[in-house]
C-alpha positions in Angstrom: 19.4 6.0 5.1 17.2 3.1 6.5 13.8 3.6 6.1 10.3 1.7 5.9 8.5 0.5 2.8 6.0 3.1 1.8 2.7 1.8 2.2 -1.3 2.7 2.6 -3.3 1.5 5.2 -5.7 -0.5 3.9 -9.2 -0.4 4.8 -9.8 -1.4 8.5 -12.6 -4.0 9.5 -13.6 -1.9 12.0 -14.0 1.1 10.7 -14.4 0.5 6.7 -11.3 3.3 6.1 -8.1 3.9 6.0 -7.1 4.7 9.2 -4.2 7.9 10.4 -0.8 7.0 12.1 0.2 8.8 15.2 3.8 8.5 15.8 5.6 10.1 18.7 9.7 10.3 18.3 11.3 8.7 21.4 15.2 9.3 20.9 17.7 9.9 17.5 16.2 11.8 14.2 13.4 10.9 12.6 11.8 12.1 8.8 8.2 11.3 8.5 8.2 11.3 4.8 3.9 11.1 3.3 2.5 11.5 0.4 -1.1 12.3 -0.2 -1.9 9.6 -2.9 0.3 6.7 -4.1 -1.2 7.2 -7.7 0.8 8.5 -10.7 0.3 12.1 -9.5 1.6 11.9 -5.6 -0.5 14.9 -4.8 1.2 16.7 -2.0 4.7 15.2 -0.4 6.1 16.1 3.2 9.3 15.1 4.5 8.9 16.1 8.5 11.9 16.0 10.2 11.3 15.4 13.6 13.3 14.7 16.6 12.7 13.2 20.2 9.2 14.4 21.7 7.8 15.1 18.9 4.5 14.3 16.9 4.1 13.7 13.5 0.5 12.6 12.2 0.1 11.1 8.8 -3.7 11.4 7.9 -5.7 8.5 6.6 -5.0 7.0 3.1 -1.7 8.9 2.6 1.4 7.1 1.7 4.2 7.6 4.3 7.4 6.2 5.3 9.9 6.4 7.8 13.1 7.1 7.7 16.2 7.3 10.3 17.8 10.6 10.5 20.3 10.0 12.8 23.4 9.7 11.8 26.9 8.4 13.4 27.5 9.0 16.5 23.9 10.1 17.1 21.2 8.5 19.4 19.5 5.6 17.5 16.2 6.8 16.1 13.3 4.9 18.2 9.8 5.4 17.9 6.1 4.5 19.1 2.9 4.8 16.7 -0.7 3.8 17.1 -2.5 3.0 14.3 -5.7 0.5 14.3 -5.0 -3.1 15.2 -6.7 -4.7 12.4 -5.1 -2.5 9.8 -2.9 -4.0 7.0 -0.3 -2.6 5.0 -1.6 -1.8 1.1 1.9 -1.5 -1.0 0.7 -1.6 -4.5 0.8 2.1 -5.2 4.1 2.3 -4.0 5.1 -0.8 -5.4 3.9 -0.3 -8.8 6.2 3.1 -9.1 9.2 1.2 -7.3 8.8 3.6 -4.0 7.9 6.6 -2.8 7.4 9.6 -5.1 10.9 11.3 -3.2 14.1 9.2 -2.0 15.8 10.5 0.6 19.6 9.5 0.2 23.2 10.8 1.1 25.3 13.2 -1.0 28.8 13.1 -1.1 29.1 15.1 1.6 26.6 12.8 4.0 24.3 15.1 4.1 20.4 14.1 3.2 19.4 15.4 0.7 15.9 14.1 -1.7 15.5 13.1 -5.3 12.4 13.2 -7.1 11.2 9.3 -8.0 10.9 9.3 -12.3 8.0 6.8 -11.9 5.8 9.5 -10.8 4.5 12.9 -12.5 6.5 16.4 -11.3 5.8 17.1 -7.5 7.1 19.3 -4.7 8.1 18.0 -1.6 8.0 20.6 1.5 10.6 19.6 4.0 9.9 21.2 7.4 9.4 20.2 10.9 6.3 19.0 12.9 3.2 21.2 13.2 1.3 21.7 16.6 -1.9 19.5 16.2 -4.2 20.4 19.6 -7.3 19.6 17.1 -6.0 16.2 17.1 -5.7 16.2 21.3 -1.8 16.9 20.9 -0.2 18.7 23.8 3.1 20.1 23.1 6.1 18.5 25.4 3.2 16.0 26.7 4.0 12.2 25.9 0.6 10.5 23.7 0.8 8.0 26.8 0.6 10.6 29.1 -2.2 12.3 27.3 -3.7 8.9 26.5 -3.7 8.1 30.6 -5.3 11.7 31.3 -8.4 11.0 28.6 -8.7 7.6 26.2 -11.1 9.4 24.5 -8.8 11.8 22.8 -7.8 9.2 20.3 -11.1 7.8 19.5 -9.9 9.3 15.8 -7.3 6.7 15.0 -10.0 3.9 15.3 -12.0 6.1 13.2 -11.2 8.6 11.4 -14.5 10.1 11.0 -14.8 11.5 13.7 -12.2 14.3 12.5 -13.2 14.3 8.9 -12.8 18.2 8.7 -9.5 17.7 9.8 -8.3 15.2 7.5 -10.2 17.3 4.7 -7.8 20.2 5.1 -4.7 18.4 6.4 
């Protein structure tokens, strides 16, 4: 399927950390694939399969990619995401181990399905669907915009993510 480059984001500027991705899923299928280091040992690997409305966060310093789930005949997968302006893309982890720690690609039947990457160590990847977030100002069936209009404040986190270190701690 077509999917982004994995990738870090590199230390901001602004905040002097990596910084968390907030994407909201506009139309078509969407897997929000992250893993929690881009090191020999991935750590812990989600693929969220998400679909229009939803939210799917990707902490700070997790490798993550995106991939289009939507298949022929679907709605083209679209997007929004806020991460900090003056962030950068870091690939070398995922680079250096020729992508992500899990592929995502079609089976002879066209489903998806996910093959381990041989350039990292053993890891399980949990596949499952987006979790409610209302610690990270996430109102279910509410548009970010729409939450963003109602109270800037709530996403004061993606600027820095300090200011939800216990979140990010236990993600």
């Amino acid at each position: 399927p077509v999917r982004s480059q994995g990738h870090i984001h590199a230390i901001s500027s602004f905040s002097a950390q990596s910084t968390p991705e907030v994407y909201e899923i506009w139309s078509g299928k969407a897997i929000i694939y992250m893993q929690e280091y881009a090191e020999d040992f991935p750590g812990r690997c989600f693929a969220v399969y998400a679909k229009a409305g939803d939210v799917v966060i990707v902490p700070p310093y997790w490798a993550h990619a995106t991939v289009s789930a939507s298949g022929e005949g679907d709605e083209p997968m679209t997007f929004g995401a806020w991460c900090v302006r003056d962030y950068a893309f870091d690939y070398k982890g995922v680079r250096a181990h020729k992508g992500i720690a899990w592929f995502p690609v079609y089976d002879d039947k066209g489903e998806l399905s996910w093959i381990p990457n041989p350039a990292y160590e053993k890891s399980e990847l949990v596949c499952k669907t987006p979790e409610d977030h209302p610690e990270l100002g996430i109102v279910p069936g509410e548009s970010i915009y729409r939450t963003f209009e109602k109270n800037p404040d709530t996403f004061l986190y993606v600027v820095d993510p300090s200011l939800k270190k216990e979140v990010w701690e236990n993600y």
